[in-house]
C-alpha positions in Angstrom: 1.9 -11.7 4.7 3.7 -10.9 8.1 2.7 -7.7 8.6 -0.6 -9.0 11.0 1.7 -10.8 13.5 4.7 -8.3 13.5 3.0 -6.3 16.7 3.2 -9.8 18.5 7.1 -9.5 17.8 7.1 -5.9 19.6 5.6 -6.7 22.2 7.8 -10.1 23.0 10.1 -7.3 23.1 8.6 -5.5 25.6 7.7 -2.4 23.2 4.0 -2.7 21.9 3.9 1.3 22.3 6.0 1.3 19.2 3.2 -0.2 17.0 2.6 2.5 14.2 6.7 2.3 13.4 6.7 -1.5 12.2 4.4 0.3 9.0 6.2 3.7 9.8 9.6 2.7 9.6 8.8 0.3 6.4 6.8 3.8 4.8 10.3 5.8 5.1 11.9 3.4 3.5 9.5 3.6 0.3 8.7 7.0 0.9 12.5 7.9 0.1 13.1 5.4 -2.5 10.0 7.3 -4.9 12.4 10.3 -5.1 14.3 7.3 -7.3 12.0 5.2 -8.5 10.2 7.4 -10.8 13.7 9.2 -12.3 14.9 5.8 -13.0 11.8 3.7 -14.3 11.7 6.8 -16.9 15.3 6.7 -17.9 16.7 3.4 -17.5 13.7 1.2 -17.8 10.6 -0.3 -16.4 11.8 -3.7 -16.0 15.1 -2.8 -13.6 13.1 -1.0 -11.3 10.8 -4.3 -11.1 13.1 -6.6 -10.9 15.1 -4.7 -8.2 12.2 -4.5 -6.0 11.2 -8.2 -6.1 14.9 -8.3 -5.0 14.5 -6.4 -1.7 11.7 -8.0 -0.9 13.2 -11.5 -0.9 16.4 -10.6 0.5 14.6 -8.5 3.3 12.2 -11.8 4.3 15.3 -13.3 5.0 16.2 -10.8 7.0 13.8 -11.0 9.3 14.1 -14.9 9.3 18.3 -14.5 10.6 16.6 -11.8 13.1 14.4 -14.0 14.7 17.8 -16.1 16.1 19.8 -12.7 17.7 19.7 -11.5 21.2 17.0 -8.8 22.2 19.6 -5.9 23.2 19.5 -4.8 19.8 16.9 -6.8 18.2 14.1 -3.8 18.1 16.9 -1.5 16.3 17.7 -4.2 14.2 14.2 -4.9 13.4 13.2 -1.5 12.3 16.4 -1.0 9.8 15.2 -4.1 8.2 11.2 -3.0 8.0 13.4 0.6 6.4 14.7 -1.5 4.1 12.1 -3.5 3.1 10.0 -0.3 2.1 12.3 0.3 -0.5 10.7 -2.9 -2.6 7.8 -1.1 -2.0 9.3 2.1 -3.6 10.5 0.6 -6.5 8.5 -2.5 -7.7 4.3 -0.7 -8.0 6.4 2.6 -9.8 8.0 0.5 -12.1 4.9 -2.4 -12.6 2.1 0.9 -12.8 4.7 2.5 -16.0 4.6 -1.0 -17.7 1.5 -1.5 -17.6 0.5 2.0 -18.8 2.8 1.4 -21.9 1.0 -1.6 -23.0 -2.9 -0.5 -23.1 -5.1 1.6 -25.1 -5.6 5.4 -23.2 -9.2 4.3 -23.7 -8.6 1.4 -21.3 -6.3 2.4 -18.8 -8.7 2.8 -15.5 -9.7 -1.0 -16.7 -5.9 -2.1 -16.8 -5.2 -0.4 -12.9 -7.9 -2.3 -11.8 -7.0 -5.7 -13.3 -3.1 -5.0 -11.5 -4.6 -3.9 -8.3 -6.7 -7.4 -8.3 -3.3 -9.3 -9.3 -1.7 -7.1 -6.2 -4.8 -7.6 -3.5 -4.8 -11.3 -4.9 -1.3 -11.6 -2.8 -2.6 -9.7 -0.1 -6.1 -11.3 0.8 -3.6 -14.9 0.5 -0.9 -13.6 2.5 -2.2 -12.4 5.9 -4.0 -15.4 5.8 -0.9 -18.0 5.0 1.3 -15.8 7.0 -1.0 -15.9 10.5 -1.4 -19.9 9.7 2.3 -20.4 9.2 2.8 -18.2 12.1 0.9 -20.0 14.6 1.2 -23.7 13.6 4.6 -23.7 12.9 6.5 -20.7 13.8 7.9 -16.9 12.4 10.5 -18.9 11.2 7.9 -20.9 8.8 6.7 -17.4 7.5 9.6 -15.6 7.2 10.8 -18.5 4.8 7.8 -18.8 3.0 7.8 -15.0 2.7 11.3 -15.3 0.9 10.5 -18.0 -1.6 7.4 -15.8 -2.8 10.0 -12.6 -2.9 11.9 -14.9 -5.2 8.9 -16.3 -7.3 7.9 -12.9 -8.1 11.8 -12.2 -9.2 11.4 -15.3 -11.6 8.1 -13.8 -13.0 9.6 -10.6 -13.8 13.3 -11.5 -15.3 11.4 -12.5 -19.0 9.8 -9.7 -19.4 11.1 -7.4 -22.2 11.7 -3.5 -21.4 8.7 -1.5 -23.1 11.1 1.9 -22.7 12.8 2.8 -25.5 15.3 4.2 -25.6 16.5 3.7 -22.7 20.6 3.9 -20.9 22.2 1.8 -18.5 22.0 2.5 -14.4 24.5 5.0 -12.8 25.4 5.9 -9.3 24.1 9.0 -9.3 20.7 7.7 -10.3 20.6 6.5 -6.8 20.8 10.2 -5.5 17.4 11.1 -3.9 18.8 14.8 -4.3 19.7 14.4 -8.4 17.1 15.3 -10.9 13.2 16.1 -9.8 11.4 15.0 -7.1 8.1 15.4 -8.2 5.8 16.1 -10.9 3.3 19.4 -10.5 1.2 17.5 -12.4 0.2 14.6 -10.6 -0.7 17.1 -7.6 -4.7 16.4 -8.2 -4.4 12.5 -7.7 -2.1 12.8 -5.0 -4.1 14.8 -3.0 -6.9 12.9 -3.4 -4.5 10.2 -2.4 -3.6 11.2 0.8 -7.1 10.7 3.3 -7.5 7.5 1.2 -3.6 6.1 2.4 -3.9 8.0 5.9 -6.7 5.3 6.9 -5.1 2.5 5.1 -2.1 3.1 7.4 -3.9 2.9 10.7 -6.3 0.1 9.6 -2.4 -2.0 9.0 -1.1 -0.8 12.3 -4.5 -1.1 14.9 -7.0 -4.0 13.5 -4.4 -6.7 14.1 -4.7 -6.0 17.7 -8.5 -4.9 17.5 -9.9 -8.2 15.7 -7.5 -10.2 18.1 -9.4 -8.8 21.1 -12.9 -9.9 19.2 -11.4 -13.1 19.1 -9.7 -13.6 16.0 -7.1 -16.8 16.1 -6.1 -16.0 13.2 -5.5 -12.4 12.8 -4.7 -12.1 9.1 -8.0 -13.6 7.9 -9.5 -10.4 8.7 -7.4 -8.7 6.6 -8.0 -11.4 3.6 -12.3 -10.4 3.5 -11.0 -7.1 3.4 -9.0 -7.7 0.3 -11.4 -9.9 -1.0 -14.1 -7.2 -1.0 -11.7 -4.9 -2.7 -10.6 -7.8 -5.6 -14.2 -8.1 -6.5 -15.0 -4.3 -6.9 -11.7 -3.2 -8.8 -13.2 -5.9 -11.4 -15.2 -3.6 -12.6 -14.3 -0.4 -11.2 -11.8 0.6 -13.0 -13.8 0.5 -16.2 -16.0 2.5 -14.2 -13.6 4.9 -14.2 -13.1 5.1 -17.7 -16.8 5.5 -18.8 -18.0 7.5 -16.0 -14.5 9.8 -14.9 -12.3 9.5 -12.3 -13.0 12.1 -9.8 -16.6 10.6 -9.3 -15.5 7.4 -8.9 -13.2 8.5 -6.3 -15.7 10.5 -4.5 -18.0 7.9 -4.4 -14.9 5.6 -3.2 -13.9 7.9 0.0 -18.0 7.8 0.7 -17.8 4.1 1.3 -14.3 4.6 3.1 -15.9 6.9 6.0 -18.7 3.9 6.5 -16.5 1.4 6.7 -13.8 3.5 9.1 -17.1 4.6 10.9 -18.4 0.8 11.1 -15.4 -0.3 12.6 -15.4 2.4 15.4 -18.6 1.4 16.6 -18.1 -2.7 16.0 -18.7 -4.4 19.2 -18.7 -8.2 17.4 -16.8 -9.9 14.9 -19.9 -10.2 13.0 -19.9 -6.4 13.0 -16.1 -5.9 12.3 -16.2 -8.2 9.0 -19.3 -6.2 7.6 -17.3 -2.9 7.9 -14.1 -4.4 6.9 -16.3 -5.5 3.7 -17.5 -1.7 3.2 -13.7 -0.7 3.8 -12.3 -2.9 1.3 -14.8 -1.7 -1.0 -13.6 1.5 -1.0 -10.3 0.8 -1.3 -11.4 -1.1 -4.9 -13.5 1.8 -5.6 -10.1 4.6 -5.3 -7.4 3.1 -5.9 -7.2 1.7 -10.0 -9.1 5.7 -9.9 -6.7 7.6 -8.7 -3.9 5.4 -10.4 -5.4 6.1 -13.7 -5.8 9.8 -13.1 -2.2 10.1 -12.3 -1.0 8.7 -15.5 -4.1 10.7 -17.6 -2.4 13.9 -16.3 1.5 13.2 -16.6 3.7 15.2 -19.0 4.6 12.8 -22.2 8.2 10.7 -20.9 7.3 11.4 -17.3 4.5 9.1 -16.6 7.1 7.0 -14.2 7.6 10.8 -12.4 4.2 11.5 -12.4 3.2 7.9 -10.5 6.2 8.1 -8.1 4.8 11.5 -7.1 1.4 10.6 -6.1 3.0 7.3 -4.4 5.5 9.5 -2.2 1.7 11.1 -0.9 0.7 7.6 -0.6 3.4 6.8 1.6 3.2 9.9 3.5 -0.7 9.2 3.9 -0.1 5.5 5.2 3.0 6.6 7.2 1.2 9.3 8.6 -1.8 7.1 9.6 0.3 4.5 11.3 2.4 7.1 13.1 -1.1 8.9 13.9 -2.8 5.5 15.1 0.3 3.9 17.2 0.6 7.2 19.4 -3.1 7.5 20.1 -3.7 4.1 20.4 -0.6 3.0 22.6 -2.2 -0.3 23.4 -5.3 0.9 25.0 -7.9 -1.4 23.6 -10.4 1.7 24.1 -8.6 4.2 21.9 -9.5 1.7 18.7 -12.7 4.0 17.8 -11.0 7.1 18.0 -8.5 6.7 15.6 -11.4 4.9 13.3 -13.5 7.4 13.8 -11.1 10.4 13.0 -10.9 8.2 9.4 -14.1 8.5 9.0 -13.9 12.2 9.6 -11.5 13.0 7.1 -12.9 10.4 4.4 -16.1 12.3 4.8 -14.4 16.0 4.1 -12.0 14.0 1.1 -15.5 12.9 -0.6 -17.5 16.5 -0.6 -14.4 18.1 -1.6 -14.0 15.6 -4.7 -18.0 15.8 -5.5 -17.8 19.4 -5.8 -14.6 18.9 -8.2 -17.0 16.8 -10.0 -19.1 19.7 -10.9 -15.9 21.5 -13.0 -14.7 19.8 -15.7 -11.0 18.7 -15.2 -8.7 17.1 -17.5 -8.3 13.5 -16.9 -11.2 13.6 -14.9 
């Protein structure tokens, strides 16, 4: 929801060449949380580690709503230690929702069931860039920031009946907070998180540079763009994560990172917003196609009792994918409306190598796959 008018903020500030840290800075925050999350949605419960997430996420909306009101000395600082903190709800809340839901369907159904919660997920985002650019512009940040909160809490609300489907389970510790206690990752879940990586890598540049490139096509509104997007990739996880489950989940993923490189590729060489929205259609797509895919795979392969372990592994490559992109896409754009193909294009690239990698996996029979 405020993510597409965030670089607006930055560069009020004077600072637009620090674009890729408003989704790097939030990445760290998740990325180090997932060397918790997944200890703790395995040993204390599913529902905690939801329920703490939606937490963070209301509290850090509110944040930003108090920061809009300080002086700009230390306002960019400021800023950033609140995006850091706000990652964590993004640590904590998919590990612990992605466990839960895995406890309560059949194996036989499971690809279906990540595709059905990545639809209730992108059902937030195609709404919120949308509300959040509206709010944003006809009444204020202050208007979105506020609005952001309420939802924060909503989703707190939501969760708090929900019985704990871990059993048995013991109460929260200190030392579970200790990104240095227990495991950090599962050997297992290495396949999916690999496959992960290219997949997240563009995700995080496409969040850091197409607010600014569909503002130069002459986008008002800069978070509708981001709403057909997520509406293209609603209306394939429908279906393709039962795709997965008939069909395997390494072919599905191929065929995923094939549609990825178009749509990175179609947005390098978009000259119109006519253009832009039929990439951004083939890009969301893709991210229908890989996502529930790869989410399934991860929990086919983890150890029995690990399954929160094995998610919160291939979700730390996640957020080193995305982090990485925006990182990647903020340096070599740098606000030069020119550099917007490259760093499409070098998406493409890699999307391209990521899907004839996975369809010669497809040809060895893998377990899971």
């Amino acid at each position: 929801m405020v993510v597409p008018e965030l670089p607006g903020f930055l560069a009020a500030l004077g600072r637009p060449d620090l674009i890729g840290w408003i989704i790097g800075s939030f990445t760290v925050g998740a990325f180090l949380s997932r060397f918790v999350s997944g200890r703790v949605t395995d040993e204390v419960g599913r529902r905690p580690v939801m329920v703490f997430g939606s937490w963070v996420a209301a509290l850090s909306a509110l944040g930003y709503l108090l920061l809009g009101h300080v002086g700009p000395g230390w306002a960019v600082g400021a800023f950033f230690a609140l995006r850091f903190i706000h990652g964590i709800s993004a640590g904590f809340r998919p590990t612990g929702a992605t466990a839960y839901t895995a406890d309560i369907v059949p194996v036989g159904r499971r690809g279906e069931a990540m595709g059905w919660l990545g639809v209730a997920g992108n059902a937030g985002m195609a709404g919120g860039p949308a509300l959040g650019s509206v709010l944003a512009v006809e009444w204020g940040m202050d208007a979105m920031f506020a609005v952001a909160a309420a939802l924060g809490a909503l989703s707190l609300a939501l969760t708090w009946p929900l019985k704990e489907t871990l059993e048995p389970r013991r109460k929260l510790v200190m030392g579970d907070l200790a990104v240095w206690r227990g495991k950090p990752f599962d050997r297992a879940a290495l396949p999916p998180s690999l496959a992960q990586i290219p997949v997240a890598f563009a995700f995080g540049a496409f969040l850091a540079i197409t607010p600014d490139f569909v503002g130069a096509l002459g986008f008002t509104y800069k978070g509708t763009f981001n709403t057909i997007a997520v509406v293209a990739s609603i209306a394939v996880r429908m279906a393709a994560g039962g795709w997965s489950d008939r069909w395997g989940r390494i072919p599905v993923i191929a065929v995923g990172n094939l549609l990825l490189a178009a749509g990175m590729a179609g947005l390098a060489l978009s000259d119109s917003p006519a253009e832009a929205i039929a990439a951004g259609i083939v890009y969301g797509a893709s991210v229908g196609l890989n996502a529930p895919a790869i989410f399934a795979w991860t929990a086919d392969l983890a150890r029995p009792g690990a399954t929160g372990l094995a998610l919160g592994t291939m979700m730390l490559a996640m957020e080193i994918g995305i982090g990485a992109g925006a990182l990647f896409a903020g340096y070599l754009y740098a606000g030069d409306l020119d550099r917007l193909a490259w760093v499409y294009g070098t998406c493409a690239v890699w999307a391209a190598l990521a899907a004839l990698r996975l369809a010669w996996l497809a040809r060895r029979p893998r377990v899971g796959a």
